[in-house]
C-alpha positions as CSV (number, residue, x, y, z in Angstrom):
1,X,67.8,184.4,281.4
2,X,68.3,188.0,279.7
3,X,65.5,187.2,277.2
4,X,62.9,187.4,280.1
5,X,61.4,190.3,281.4
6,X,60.7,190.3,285.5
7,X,57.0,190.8,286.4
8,X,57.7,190.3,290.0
9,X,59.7,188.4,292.3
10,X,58.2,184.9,293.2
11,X,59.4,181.9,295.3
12,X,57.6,178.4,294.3
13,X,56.1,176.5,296.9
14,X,57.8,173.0,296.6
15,X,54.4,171.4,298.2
16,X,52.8,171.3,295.2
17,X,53.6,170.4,291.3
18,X,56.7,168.9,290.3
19,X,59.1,169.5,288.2
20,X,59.1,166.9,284.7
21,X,62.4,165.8,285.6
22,X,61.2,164.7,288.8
23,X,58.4,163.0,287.8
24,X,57.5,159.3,288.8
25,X,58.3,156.8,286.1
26,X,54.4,156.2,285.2
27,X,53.6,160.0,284.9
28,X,57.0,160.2,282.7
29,X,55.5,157.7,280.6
30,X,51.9,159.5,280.8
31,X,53.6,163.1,279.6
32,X,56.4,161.9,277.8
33,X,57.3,161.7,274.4
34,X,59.9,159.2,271.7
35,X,61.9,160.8,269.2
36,X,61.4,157.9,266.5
37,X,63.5,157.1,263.6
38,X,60.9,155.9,261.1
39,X,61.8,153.1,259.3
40,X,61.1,153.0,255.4
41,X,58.0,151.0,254.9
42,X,55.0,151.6,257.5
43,X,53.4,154.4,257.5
44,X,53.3,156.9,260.2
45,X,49.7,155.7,261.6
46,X,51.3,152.1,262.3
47,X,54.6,153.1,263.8
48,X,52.5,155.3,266.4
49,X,50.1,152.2,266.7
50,X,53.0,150.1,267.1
51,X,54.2,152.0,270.2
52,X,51.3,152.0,271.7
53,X,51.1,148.6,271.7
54,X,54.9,147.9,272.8
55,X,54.4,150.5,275.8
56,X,51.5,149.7,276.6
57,X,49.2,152.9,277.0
58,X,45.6,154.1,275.8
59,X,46.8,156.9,273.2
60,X,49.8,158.0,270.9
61,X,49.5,160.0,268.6
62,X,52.6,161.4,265.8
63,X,53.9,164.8,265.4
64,X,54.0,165.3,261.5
65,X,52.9,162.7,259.1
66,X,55.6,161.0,257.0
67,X,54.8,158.8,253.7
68,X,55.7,155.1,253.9
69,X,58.9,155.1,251.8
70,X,60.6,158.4,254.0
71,X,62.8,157.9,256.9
72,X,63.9,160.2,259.9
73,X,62.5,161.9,262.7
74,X,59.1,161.3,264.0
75,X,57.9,162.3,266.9
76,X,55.4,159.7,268.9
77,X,53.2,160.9,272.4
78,X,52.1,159.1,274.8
79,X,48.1,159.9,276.8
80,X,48.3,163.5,277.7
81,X,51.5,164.9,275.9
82,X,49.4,163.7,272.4
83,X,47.8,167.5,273.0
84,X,51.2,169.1,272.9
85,X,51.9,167.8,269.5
86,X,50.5,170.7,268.5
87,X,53.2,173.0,269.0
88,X,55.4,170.7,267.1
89,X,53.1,172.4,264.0
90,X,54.7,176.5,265.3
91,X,58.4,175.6,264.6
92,X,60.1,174.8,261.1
93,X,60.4,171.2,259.6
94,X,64.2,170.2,258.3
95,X,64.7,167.2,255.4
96,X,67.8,166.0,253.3
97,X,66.3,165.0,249.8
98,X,67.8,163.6,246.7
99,X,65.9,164.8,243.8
100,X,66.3,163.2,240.1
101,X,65.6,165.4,237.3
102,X,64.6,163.8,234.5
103,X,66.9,165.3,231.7
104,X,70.5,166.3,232.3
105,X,70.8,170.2,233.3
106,X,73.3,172.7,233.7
107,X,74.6,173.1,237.4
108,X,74.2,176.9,237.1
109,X,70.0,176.6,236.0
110,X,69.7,174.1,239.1
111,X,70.8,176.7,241.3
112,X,68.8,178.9,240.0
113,X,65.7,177.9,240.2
114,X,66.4,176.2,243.9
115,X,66.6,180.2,244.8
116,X,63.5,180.8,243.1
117,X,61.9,178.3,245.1
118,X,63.2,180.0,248.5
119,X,61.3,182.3,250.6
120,X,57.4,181.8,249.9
121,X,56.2,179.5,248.0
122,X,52.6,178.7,246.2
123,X,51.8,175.0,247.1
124,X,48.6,172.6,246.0
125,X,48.8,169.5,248.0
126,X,49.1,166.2,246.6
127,X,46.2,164.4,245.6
128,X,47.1,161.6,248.2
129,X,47.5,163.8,251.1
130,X,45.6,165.0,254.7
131,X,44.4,168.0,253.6
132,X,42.2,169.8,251.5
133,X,43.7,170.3,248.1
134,X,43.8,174.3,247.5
135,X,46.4,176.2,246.7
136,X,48.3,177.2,249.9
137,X,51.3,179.5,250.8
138,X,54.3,178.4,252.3
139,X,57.8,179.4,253.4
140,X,61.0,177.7,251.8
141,X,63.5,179.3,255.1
142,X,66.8,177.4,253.9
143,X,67.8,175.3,250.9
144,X,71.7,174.1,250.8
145,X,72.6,172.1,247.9
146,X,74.9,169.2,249.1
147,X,76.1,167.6,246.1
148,X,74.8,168.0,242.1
149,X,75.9,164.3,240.0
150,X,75.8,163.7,236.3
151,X,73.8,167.0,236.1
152,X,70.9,164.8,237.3
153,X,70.8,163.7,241.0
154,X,70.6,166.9,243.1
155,X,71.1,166.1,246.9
156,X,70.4,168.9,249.1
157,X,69.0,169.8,252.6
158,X,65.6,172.4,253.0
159,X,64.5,174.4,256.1
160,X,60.9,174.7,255.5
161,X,57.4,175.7,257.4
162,X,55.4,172.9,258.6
163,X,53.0,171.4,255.6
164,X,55.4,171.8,253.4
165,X,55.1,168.9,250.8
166,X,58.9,168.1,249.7
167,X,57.8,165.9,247.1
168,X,55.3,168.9,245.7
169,X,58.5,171.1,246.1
170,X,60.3,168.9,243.9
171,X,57.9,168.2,241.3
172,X,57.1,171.9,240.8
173,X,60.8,172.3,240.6
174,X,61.2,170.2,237.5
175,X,58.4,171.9,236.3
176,X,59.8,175.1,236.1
177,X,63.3,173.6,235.2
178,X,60.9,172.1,231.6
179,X,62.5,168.5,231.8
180,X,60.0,167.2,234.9
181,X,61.8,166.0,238.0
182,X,61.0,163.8,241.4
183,X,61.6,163.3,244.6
184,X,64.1,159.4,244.7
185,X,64.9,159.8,248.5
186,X,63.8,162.2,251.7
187,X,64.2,161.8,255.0
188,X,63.1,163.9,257.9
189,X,66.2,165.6,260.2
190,X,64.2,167.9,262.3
191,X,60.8,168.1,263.4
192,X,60.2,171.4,265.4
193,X,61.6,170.7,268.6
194,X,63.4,167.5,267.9
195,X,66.2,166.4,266.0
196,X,68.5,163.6,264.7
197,X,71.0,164.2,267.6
198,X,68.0,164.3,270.3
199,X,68.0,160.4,271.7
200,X,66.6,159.2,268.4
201,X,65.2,156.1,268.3
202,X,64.3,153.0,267.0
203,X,61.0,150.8,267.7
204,X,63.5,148.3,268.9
205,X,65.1,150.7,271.3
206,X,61.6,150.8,272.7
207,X,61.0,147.5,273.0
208,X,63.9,146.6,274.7
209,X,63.8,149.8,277.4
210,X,60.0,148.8,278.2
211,X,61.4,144.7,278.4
212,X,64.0,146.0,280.5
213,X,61.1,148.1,282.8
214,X,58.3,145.7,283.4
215,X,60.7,142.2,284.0
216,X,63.9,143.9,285.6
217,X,62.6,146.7,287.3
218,X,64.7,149.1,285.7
219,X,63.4,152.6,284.4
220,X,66.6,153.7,283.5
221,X,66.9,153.2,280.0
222,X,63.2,154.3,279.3
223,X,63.5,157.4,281.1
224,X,66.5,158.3,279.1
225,X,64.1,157.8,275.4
226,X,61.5,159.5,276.6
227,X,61.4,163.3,276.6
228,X,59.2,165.3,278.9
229,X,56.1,166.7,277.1
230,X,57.1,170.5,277.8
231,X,60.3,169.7,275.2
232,X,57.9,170.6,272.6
233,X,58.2,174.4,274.2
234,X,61.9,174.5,274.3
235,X,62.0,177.0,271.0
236,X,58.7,179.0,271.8
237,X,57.6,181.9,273.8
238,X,56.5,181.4,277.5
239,X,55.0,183.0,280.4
240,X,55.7,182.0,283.7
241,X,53.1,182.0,286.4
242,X,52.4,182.6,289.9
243,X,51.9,179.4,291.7
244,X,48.3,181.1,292.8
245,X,46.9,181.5,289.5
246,X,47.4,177.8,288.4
247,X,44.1,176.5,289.5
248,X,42.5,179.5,288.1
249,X,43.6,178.8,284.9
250,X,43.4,175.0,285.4
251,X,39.4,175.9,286.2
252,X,39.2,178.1,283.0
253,X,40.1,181.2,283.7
254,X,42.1,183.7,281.4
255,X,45.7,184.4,282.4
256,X,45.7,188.4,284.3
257,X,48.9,190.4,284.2
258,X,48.9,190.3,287.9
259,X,49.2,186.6,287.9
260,X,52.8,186.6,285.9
261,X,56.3,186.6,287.2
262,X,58.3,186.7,283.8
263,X,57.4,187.1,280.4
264,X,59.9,187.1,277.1
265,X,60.6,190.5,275.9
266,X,59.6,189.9,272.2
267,X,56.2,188.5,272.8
268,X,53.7,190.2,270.2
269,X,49.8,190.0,270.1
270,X,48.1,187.3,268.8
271,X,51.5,184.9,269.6
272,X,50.6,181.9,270.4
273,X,52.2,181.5,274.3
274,X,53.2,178.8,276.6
275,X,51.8,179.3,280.3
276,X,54.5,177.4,282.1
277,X,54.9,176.9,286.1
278,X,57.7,178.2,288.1
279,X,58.1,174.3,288.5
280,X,58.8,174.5,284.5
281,X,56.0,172.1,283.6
282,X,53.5,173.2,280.9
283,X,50.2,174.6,282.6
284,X,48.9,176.0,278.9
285,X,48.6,177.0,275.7
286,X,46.9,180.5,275.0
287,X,46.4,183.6,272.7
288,X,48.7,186.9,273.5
289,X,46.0,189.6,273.5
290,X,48.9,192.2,274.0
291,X,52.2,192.9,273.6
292,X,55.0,192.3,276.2
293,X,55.3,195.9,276.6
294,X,52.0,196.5,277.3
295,X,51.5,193.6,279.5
296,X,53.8,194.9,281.9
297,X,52.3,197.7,282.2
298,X,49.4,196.3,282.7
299,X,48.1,195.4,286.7
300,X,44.8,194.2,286.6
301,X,43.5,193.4,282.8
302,X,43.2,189.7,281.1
303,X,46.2,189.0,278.9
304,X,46.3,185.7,277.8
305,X,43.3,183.7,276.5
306,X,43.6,180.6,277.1
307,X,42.9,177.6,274.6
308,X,43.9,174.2,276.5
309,X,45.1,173.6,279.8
310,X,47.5,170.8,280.3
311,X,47.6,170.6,284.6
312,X,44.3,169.0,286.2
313,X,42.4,171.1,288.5
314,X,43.7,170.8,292.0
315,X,46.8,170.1,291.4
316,X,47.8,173.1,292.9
317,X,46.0,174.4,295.8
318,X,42.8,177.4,295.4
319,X,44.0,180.5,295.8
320,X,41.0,182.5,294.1
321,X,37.6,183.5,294.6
């Protein structure tokens, strides 16, 4: 792990914690998270309400709204990993779009103005949307055009930041082009951590796993759907901690330099960090008050601030005073 830098050398106590691979089937389900394919039709709210209901469980919540009429990835947690979902919002958003414009245009002025609208952007939000409507900056990361047909129909595939409103992105497009344009199609290949290729799946598929768990006795199949909680963190920076300083920080405390065993090397201040155990599971979320440098050369000073915990106290044994 060459992108780590080595606080100290630390050996986990395998008495305590578990790792999320491990897990029993119920506190997989309790931590764990679907990679839906979202249907055209319901909207995000009822697809989230609808797993609930099929597994079972007293929360879900979605990672990323998606209207009714677009497809694609959409992440659904269960009970405790709903407060990861968060994280989801750090890392960029990827959709494939077919955009009509509404008079024929040269191929050469569509390309054109796509790498206009690349880099950052000015956005207002919809008038139908989550949010409250002001003008907002946001950043356009990759735009491919796929196929251009009758000088009308542009299909193409954008890397954005999260909030981005692809169906704003288009309009203002057609705006700029002077003929008008819409978004016809979109669907959703990406969401932060997960993808099209990451066991996507289908309410169906959910159905039939939990069928398949409560009358056969086999957690196979559900175990396979469901990804552990601290997948969310797989493309973000981390910290991992001593086994001693978990119930600190489980109890409230800040994270201390002296508490760390690695760090990654490009961790800046004011980063928003993972606090993971050497047991890989996601303690917390927190603040960087300092660089990576300067933490390690730091022995005694608070670090990390921490702004929600994710381990119950006592999971791990008291170490402090």
């Amino acid at each position: 792990m060459n992108d780590y830098e080595y606080n100290c050398e630390c050996d986990t106590d395998y008495n305590y914690g578990c790792r999320p691979e491990e897990r029993s089937i119920t506190e997989h389900i309790d931590k764990g998270i679907f990679n839906i394919d979202k249907p055209a039709g319901p909207t995000s709210h009822e697809v989230d309400l609808w797993v609930k209901n099929i597994m079972d469980v007293e929360k879900t919540g979605h990672g990323g709204t998606l209207d009714p009429k677009v497809t694609g990835v959409l992440p659904v947690a269960l009970n405790q990993a709903t407060r990861a979902l968060s994280l989801l919002l750090l890392l960029p958003k990827e959709y494939v779009c077919l955009m009509h414009i509404h008079k024929p245009t040269q191929p050469e002025d569509i390309i054109s103005v796509f790498n206009e609208f690349t880099g950052k952007i000015y956005q207002m939000p919809p008038v139908k949307s989550a949010v409250k409507r002001q003008l907002r900056v946001r950043s356009i990361y990759d735009v491919e055009i796929l196929e251009i047909e009758n000088n009308q129909d542009v299909l193409f595939r954008v890397k954005c930041e999260s909030g981005t409103y692809i169906r704003k992105y288009c309009h203002d497009i057609g705006e700029v082009l002077g003929c008008g344009a819409h978004m016809a199609e979109l669907r959703r290949t990406v969401s932060g951590t997960f993808t099209e290729n990451d066991s996507l799946t289908t309410l169906q598929d959910v159905t039939d796993a939990y069928y398949f768990y409560k009358n056969c006795g086999d957690e196979h199949i559900l175990r396979e759907l469901i990804h552990p909680m601290e997948y969310t963190t797989k493309n973000l920076k981390k910290i991992y901690v001593k086994d001693s300083a978990v119930d600190a920080i489980c109890h409230g405390a800040n994270l201390a330099s002296s508490g760390i065993v690695k760090l990654n090397k490009d961790i800046n201040k004011n980063n928003t960090i993972c606090l993971m155990t050497l047991k890989d599971e996601l303690l917390a979320i927190g603040e960087s008050l300092y660089s990576a440098d300067e933490i390690l050369s730091s022995t005694t000073k608070y670090v990390v601030k921490i702004q929600k915990v994710f381990i119950l106290p006592k999971t791990y044994p008291k170490m402090w005073k």
